[in-house]
N, C-alpha and C positions, 0 to 999 in steps of 0.2 A: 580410560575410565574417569579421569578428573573431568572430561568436557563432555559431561551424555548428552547435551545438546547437540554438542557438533555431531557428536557418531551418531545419534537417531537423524540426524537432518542426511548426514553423509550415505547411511544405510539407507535409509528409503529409496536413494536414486540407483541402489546396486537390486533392491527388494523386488522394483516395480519391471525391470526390464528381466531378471530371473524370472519373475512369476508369469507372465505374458510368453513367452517364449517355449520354457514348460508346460504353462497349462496348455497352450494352442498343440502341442506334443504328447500331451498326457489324453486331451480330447481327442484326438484322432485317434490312437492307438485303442484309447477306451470304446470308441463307435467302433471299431473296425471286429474287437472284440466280441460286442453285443450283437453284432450283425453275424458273426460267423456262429456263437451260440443258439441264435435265435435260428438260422437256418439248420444247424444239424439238430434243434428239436424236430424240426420239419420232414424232416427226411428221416430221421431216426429209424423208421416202419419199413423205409424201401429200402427191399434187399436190391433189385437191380431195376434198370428202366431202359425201355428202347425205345428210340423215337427219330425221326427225319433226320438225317444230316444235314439236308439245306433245307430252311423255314422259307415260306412264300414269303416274296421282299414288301409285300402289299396288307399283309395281315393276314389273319388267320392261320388255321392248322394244317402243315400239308399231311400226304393221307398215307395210311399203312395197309398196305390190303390184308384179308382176313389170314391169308395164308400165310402167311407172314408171321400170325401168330402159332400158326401149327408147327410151323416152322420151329420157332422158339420153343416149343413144349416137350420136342423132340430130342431135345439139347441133351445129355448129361448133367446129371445135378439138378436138373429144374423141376422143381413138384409138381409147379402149378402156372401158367403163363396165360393173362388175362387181356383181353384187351380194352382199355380206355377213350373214350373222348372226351377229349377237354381243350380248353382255351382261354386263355388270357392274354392274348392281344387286344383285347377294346374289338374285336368283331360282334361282341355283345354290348350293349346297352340299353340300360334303365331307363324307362320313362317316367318320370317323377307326376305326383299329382296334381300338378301344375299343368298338365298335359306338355313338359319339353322336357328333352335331356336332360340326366343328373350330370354334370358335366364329373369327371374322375380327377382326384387329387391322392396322391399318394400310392399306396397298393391297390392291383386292378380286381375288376371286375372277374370272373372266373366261372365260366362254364363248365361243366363234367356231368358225366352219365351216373346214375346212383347205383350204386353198388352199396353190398350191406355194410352197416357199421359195427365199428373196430374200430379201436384207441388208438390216437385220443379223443376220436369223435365220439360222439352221444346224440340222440332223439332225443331234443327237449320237449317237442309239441308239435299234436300229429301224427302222421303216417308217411311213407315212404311213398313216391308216386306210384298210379298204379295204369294211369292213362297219359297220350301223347302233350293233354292240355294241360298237367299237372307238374309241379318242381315244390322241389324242396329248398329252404334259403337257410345260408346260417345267423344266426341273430345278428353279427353287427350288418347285413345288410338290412335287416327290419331298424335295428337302431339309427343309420345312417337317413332311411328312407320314407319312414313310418308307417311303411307298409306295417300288415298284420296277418299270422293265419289264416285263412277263409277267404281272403280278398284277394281281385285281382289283380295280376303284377303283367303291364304292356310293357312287350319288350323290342327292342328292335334288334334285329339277327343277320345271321348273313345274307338273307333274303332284300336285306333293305326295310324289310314291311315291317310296321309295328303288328306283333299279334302277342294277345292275352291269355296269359295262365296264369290257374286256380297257386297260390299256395295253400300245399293240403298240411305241409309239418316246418318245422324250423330242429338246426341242431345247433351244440356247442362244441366247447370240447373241453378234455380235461382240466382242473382247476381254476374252474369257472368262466375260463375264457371265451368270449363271441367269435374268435377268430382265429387261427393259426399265425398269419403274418400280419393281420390289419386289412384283408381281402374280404370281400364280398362274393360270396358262392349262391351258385344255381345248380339245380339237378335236378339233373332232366330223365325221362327213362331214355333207353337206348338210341332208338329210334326218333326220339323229339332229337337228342343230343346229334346226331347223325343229320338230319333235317335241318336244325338250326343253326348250328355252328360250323359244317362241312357242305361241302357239293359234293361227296361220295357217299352214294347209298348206304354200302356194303364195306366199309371203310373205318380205322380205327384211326388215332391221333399219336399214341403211346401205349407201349405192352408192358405192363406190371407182371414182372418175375417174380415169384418166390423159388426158394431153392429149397434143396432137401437140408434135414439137419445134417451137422456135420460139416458139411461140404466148402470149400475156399471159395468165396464171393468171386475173390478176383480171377480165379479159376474159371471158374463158370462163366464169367465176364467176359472173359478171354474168349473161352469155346463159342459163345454168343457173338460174338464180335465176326469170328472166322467163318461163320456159317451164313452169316449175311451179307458180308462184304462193307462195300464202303459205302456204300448210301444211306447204311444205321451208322447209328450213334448209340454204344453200349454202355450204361453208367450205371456204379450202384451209390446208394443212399448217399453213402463218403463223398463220390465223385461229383454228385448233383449240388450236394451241400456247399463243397469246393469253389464249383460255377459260379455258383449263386453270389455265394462270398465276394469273389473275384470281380462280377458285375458289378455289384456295390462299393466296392473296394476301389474300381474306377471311378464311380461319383465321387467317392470319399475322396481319392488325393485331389479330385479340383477343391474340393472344401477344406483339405488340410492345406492348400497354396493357401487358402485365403485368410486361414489361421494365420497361417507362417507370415502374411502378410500383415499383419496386426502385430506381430510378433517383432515382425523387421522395424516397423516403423517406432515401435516401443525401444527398439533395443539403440538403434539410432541416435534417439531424442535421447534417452538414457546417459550415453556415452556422453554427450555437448552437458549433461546436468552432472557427472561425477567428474569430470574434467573441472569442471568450474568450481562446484565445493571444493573439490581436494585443493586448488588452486589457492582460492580462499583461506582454508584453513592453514595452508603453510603462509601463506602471504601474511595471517596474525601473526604466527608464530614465529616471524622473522628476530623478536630481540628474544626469545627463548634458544631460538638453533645458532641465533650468534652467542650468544651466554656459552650454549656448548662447543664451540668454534674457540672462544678465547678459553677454557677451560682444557684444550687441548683435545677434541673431538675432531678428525680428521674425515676429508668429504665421504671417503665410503660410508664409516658409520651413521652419518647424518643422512646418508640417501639411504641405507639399510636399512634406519628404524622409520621412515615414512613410508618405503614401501613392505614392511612388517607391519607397520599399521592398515595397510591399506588390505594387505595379503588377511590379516585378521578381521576388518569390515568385510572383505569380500567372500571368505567363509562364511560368516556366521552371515551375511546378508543373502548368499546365493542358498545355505539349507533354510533358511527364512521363506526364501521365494520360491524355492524347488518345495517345501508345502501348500505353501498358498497355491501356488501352480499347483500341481496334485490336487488341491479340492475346487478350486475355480473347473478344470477341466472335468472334474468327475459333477458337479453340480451342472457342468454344460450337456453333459451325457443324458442325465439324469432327465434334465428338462426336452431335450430332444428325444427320449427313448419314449418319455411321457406324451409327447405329443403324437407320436407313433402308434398310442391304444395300450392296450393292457397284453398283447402281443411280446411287445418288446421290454424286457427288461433289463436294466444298467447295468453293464459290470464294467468294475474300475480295473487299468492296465496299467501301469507305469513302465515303459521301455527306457533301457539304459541311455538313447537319444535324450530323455529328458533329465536324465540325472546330470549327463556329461554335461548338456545344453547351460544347466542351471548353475554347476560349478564352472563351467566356462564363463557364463556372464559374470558370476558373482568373483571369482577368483581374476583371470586372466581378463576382463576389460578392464576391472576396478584398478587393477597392477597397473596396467597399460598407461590406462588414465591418470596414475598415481606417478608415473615415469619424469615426465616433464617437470611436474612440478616439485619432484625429489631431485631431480639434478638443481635446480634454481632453487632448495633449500640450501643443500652442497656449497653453494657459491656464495652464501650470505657471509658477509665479512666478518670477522669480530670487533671491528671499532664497531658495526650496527648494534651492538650491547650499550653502547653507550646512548644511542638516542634515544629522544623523548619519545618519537612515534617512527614507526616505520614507512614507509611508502610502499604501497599493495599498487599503483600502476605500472605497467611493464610498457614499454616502447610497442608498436605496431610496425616497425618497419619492414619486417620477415614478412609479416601477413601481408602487406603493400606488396613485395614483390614475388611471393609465391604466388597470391590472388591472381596478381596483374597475370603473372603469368598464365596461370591457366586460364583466363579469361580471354587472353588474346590468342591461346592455341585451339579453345573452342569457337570464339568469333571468325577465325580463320578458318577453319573447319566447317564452320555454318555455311559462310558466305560462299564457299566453293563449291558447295554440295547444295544450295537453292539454287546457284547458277550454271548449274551440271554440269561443272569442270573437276567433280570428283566422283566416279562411280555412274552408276545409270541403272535403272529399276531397282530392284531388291538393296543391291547395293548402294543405291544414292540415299534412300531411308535408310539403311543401317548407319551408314557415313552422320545422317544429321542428326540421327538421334545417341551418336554415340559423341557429338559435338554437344548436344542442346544438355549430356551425361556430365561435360566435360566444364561444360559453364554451369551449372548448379554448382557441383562442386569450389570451382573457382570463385564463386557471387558468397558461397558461406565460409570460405580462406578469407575473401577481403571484404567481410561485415564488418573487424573491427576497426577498417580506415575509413567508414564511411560512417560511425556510428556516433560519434563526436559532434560533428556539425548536423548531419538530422535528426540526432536527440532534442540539440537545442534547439534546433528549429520547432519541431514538435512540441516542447517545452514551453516554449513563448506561445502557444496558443491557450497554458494554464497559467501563467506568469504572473496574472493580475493579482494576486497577493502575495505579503510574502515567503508564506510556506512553500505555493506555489513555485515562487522562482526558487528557493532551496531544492525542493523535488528535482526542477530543470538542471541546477546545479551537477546536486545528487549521482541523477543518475547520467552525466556526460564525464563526470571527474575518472570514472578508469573505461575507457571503452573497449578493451578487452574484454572486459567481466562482462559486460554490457552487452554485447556483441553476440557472447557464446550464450546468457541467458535467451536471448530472444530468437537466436538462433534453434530453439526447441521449438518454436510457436513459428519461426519462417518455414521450417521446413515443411511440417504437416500442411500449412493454407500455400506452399508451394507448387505441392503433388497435385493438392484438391483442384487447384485454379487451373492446373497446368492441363489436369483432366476432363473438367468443365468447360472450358474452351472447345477442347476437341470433343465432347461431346455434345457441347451446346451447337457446333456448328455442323456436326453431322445429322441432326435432326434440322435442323434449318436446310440441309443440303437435300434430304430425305423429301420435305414439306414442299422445298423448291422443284425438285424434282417432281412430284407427282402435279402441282400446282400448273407447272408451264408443260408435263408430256403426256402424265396421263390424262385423259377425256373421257375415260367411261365414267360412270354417276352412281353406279350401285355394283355392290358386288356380292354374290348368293354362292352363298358358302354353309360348312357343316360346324357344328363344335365336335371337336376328335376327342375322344376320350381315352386312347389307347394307338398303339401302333396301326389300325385300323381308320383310316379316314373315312368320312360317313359320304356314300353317293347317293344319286337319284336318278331317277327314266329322264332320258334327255325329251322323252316328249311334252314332258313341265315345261319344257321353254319357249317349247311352240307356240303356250298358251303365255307366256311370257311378251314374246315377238307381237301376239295380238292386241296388247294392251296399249290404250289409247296414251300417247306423251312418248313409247317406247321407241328409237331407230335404231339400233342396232344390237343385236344380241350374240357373242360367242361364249362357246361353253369348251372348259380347257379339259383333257382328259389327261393322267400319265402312267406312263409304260417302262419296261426299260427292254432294250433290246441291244444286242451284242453287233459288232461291225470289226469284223478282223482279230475277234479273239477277245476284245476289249467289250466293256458293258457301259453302256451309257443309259442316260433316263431323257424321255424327248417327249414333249408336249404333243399331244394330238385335239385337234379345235374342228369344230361343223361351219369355223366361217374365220378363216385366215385373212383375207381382208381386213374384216371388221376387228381381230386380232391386234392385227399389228398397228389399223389406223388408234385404236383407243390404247397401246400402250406406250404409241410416240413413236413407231419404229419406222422406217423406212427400207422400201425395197432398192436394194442396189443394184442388181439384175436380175432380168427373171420377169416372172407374172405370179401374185398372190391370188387372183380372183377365179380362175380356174382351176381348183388344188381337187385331184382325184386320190384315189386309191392308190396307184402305182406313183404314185410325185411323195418327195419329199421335199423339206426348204431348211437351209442348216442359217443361223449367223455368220455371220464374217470372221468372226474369230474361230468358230467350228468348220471353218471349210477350211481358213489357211491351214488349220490344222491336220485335217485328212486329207490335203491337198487335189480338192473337190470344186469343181464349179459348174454354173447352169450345163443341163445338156448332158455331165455327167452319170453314169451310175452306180450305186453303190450296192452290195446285199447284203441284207439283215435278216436276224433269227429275233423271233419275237420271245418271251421269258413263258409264253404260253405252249410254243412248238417249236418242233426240232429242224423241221426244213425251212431252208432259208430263203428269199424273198428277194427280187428286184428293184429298186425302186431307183425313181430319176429322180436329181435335181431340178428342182421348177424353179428354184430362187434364192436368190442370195440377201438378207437384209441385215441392214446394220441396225446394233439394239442400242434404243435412245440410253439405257442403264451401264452400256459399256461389258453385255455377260455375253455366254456362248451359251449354246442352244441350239437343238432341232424342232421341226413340227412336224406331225404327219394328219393324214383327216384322220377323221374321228369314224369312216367308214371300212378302215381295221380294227373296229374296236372290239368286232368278234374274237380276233386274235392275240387282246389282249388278255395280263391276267386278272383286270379290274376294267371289266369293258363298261363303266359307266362312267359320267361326268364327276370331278369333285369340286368344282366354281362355276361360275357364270360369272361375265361380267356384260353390265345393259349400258348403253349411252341412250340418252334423255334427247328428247326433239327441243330448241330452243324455247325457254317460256314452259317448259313441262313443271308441273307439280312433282318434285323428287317424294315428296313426302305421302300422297296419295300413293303412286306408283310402288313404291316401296310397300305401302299396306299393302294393294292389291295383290303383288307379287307373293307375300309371306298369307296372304288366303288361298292362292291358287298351293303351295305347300303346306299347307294346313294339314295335312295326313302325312309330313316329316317332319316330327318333332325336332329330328337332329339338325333340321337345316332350315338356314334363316336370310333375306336380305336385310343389309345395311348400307348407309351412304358409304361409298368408297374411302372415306377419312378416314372409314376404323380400320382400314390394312394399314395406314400412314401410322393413325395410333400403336399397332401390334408393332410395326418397326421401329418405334421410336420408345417404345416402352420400355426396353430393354437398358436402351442409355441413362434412364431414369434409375431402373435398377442399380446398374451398376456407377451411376455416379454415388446413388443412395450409399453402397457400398464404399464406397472410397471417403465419404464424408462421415463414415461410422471409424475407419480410418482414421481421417482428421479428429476424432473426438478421441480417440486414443491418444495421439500427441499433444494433441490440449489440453487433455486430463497432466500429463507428466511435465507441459508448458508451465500451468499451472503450480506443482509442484517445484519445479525450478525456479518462478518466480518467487515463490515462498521461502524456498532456500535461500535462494541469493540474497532479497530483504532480510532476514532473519539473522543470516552470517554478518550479513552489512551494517546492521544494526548492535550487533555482538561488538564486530568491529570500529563502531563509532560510539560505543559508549561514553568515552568520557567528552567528545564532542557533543553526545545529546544533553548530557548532565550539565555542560556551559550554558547551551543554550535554554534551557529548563529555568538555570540560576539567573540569566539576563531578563527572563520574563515571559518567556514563549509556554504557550497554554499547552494542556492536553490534547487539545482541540487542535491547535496548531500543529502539533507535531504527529498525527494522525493525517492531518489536510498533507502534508509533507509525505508523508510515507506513501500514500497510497495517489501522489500525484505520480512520483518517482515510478511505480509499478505499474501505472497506465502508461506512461511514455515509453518504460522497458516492451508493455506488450504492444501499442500500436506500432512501434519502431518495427520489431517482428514482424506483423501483419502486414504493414505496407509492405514492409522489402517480402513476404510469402506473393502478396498479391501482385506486382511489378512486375517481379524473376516470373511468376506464375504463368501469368500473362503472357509474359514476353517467349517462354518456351514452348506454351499454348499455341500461341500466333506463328510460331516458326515451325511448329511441326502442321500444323493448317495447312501451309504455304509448299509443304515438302509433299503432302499427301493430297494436295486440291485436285491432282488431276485422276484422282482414285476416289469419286463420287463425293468428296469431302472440298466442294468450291465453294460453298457458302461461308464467310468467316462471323462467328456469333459468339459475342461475348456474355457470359451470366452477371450481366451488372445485377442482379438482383439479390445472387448471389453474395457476390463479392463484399459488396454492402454488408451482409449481415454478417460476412466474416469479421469486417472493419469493429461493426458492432459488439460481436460476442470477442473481440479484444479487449475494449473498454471495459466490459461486465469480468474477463477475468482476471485483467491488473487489478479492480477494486477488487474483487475477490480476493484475490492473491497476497493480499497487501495486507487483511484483515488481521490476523496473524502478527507478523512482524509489528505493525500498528499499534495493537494492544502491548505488544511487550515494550514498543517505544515510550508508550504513554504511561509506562505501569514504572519505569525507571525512579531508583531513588537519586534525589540529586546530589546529597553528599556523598553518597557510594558511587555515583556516576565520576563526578570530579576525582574522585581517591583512584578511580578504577587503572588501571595497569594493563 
């Protein structure tokens, strides 16, 4: 408590890695919570539900027959057993006023048959349908849409066809809400909903039970189950709510990795900034812990009371950061549950993961960290009571040969496994990248033999005054300290660059690929807005083929069909030829240009595999029928993309269970107008709003957009270590400046301005952060590049660096040494001179 400086400097680096790590544990646990409340409002009403055991793999509803329900009503217990049609797989879609797809974001679209209302629904306006052309909406699809009562709403249905219905009423539900989960509802009468959303006449989707009073849910549940067998599926309210949970609850752990990922990287940097103040702080204190050494204080007590002190920071710093965390995560909830509609509302969890988590970082790393440099308090002499000043540099020759060490166990490691004299497939990338694991590691052991000479190098590019060279001075005099500071800011522009590489060169490898194999020019696709992909009449392409600039047209269909007990999914095309020439593929044996009915054609990788070749036959059950089918091998081709794969024509596409096309792809006569062709193309579908051409680029854009994503990702990462780099820097200068006080107050008294000793300060914290950057962007780089090399022959051969990047990491180093520096800066220049000289 005599140095609140040091303890708030010292606390904040236990505060920031507690509260990141809690809060990223406090947010999931809070989502996972809001999501399973928010479902059992939803379910609340259903006593039981039966519906399909296995859903069509293609979309839509598969069908219950009526009897089915009789069946059900017959049960013991059950008052009342209804039957439902409904649908939210995206087999419905909106046509916006724009006359195209509303394309779906979030909760789906939702088809059902109207049935009367009952809580928590309500009739806000309107009437119930009372004809096949009429639906009901609930308000947030008029909100989403701006549709209105009285007007008509084009739909497209399972039919494919856009067709228009009146909305006659709109509903809500209880406590003002537009929605139940942020879903957009339609309601249809029986018969439209039967027509629209199913191919069975006479056909339900799900049988809504109610039971008698009294009665055991799971009882009746039970007896329902038994009387149907195995092709239902029996749940009540509880059990649906469960699913549902469960569903989301999958989303959710990849988005709590991602947390935990934010959390890791905080906790990390963290550790290299509490290691280095606590360092600090005993390194002042050397003629205080020698004063208690010649006093008779023997080494345990000396390492007892620094790691009491530490034990003490690291309490009151981990319940510090286990609140912060606690409201960072509940304010993340908040704003995501917000963004979800007025559906979803927040509720805060705190799991004991978060509490242990927060006392873990705050207690047990602060200690850890606090270990080292309580032994080497222990060992401070008691003649050191006698000198004037202490010496805070420590030797680097441990870190020289632990570094080397692991540098040369991972470079041996690399170089064995790029020259595949260690492991082979799976295990030759395990081997490099648990090498490229093993040299990071070793590159941040030996930063501080390396930090010495290119500080000062680094230095001398501010040198030209003499603040300037003090800064150089400054910050090369302990390169230990030096090392482990910038070693915050290496790490994060480590991972970032390390990741940019390999994603910068998989989209270069993506763009090359399509550039030298594909050759078709356009490709006529749907926008999907649900588990439902949107088709069209393959006779559109007829009139496609006739268009002046057009040579070659295929249209890709898919199926999935069973082969030995096992399920595969196999492309079916009206022109295998023109297939394979415009996807770069070659045929290895075989003939492409006569593909019938009874032919099929596997990849190379698909035939070694069912151990198949031309001539061959195989039989298939298609996912439409139960008897099964002969088919020959016509051909064997190797795929320019390195996948497996079958084809078959597209003259089974009766037997499929989505027997229409879902792409086209055209290749252009040389000299054609892409851009005419394209209009003409998206005229001739002009009555399918959901399907569009565009130049071929924008499948290369949808593959490469994802790497943008998640680099986007990783550099949100980076800005979390930078934030704490940041911090670090500030600590260091600040302790640095503690500790050079009656050094500043000399140089104050010889003459050196305000100004000067500011120019000073904040050179020193540029050199500390470019020092970092460069060795982040190097190591970065260099780990980048060798997993490139490991992975080239797995569609990743283009090698593409993000100079553009990198640069601006270079940059935003510069921006946050001066930043960093501001702080310590002022307190340099705020120094009284006599109290500096006096100081002790």
């Amino acid at each position: 408590m005599s140095r609140k400086a040091r303890l708030l400097l010292s606390g904040i680096a236990v505060i920031l890695g507690a509260t990141f790590i809690s809060g990223a544990l406090v947010l999931n646990s809070s989502l996972g919570k809001t999501v399973e409340s928010m479902f059992s409002t939803v379910y609340d009403t259903v006593d039981i539900q039966v519906s399909p055991a296995e859903q069509n793999p293609f979309g839509g509803p598969s069908p219950v027959p009526a009897e089915v329900v009789d069946q059900v009503g017959d049960v013991d217990g059950v008052a009342e057993a209804t039957g439902l049609v409904q649908d939210g797989s995206g087999i419905i879609r909106i046509v916006g006023k724009n006359g195209k797809v509303i394309p779906a974001f979030g909760a789906p679209v939702i088809g059902i048959n109207w049935t009367p209302i009952e809580d928590p629904a309500e009739l806000r306006e309107g009437r119930e349908p009372l004809a096949d052309d009429e639906v009901v909406v609930n308000q947030a699809l008029l909100n989403a849409t701006g549709y209105k009562v009285g007007e008509e709403l084009p739909l497209i249905t399972v039919n494919s066809e856009v067709t228009e219905f009146t909305i006659v009423g709109s509903v809500g539900y209880s406590g003002g809400r537009d929605s139940i989960a942020g879903e957009q509802s339609i309601m249809f009468t029986l018969d439209a909903a039967r027509a629209n959303l199913m191919t069975e006449p006479d056909a339900f989707t799900v049988i809504d039970v109610k039971t008698e009073d009294g009665t055991d849910l799971t009882e009746v549940r039970d007896a329902i189950a038994a009387q149907l067998g195995d092709q239902y599926q029996v749940q009540t309210g509880e059990d649906l709510a469960a699913e549902q949970t469960e569903m989301f609850s999958a989303l959710l752990s990849v988005f709590n990795y991602l947390l935990l990922g934010f959390g890791a990287v905080a906790l990390i940097v963290s550790v290299f900034l509490i290691i280095n103040t606590f360092s600090i702080i005993v390194a002042q204190r050397t003629r205080e812990l020698a004063l208690f050494r010649a006093m008779g204080a023997g080494r345990g007590q000396i390492t007892g009371s620094v790691l009491l002190e530490a034990f003490i920071i690291g309490l009151l710093s981990g319940l510090l950061g286990l609140a912060f965390g606690i409201g960072l995560g509940y304010l993340g909830t908040v704003a995501m549950s917000s963004s979800a509609g007025e559906s979803m509302t927040a509720e805060l969890a705190v799991p004991m993961s978060a509490v242990l988590a927060a006392m873990g970082v705050g207690i047990g790393v602060t200690m850890l960290a606090a270990l080292l440099p309580a032994i080497n308090a222990s060992r401070v002499p008691p003649i050191a009571a006698l000198r004037e000043a202490s010496s805070t540099v420590r030797p680097v020759k441990l870190f020289a040969i632990l570094g080397g060490l692991l540098l040369a166990l991972g470079g041996t490691g690399l170089v064995l496994s790029l020259t595949e004299q260690l492991g082979g497939g799976d295990d030759r990338i395990l081997s490099t990248f648990a090498s490229l694991g093993v040299i990071f590691i070793g590159a941040i052991v030996f930063t501080p033999v390396v930090a010495k000479p290119l500080v000062s190098l680094i230095g001398a590019i501010m040198s030209w005054s003499m603040p300037g060279k003090l800064g150089r001075r400054n910050s090369s005099r302990n390169p230990r300290r030096t090392a482990i500071t910038a070693s915050a800011l290496m790490i994060g522009i480590t991972l970032v660059t390390a990741v940019g590489v390999l994603f910068s060169s998989a989209q270069a490898s993506i763009a090359k690929f399509f550039e030298n194999t594909m050759s078709a020019d356009i490709l006529i696709t749907g926008t999907q807005t649900g588990q439902a992909i949107p088709t069209y009449d393959i006779e559109l392409t007829d009139e496609v083929r006739r268009l002046d600039g057009v040579d070659q047209v295929a249209s890709i269909y898919i199926e999935e069909l069973t082969i030995d007990g096992r399920e595969y999914y196999v492309q079916a095309t009206d022109n295998l030829a023109g297939l394979t020439d415009m996807q770069g593929d070659t045929v290895a044996s075989g003939q492409v240009t006569e593909f019938g009915a009874d032919d099929i054609a596997l990849y190379q990788g698909t035939a070694d595999n069912l151990g198949l070749e031309v001539g061959d036959t195989v039989s298939v059950t298609f996912s439409g029928g139960d008897s099964p089918q002969t088919l020959t091998v016509s051909a064997v081709i190797e795929s320019a993309a390195g996948g497996n794969g079958m084809f078959l024509s597209n003259e089974q596409a009766d037997n499929f269970a989505n027997p229409r096309p879902l792409q086209t792809m055209v290749q252009l006569d040389d000299g054609a107008d892409k851009e005419r062709v394209i209009e003409e193309i998206n005229m001739i579908f002009d009555d399918s709003p959901e399907i569009a051409a565009a130049d071929i680029g924008v499948l290369t854009d949808q593959l490469t957009m994802i790497f943008d994503v998640m680099l986007m990702v990783v550099q949100i990462l980076l800005g979390v270590a930078m934030l704490i780099a940041v911090i670090g820097v500030v600590n260091t200068l600040t302790l640095s400046v503690l500790e050079r006080t009656r050094e500043l107050g000399l140089l104050r008294a010889i003459g050196m301005s305000r100004g000067q000793v500011t120019g000073m300060v904040i050179v020193e914290s540029i050199v500390i952060s470019v020092f970092g950057a460069l060795l982040g962007l190097a190591i970065g780089a260099g780990l980048g590049i060798a997993a490139q090399q490991v992975l080239k022959d797995d569609m990743l051969d283009v090698l593409a660096m993000p100079w553009g990047t990198m640069v601006g990491y270079l940059v935003a180093a510069v921006v946050i040494g001066t930043v960093a520096a501001l702080i310590p800066a002022f307190r340099a220049n705020r120094l009284n001179v006599l109290d500096a000289i006096s100081y002790e």
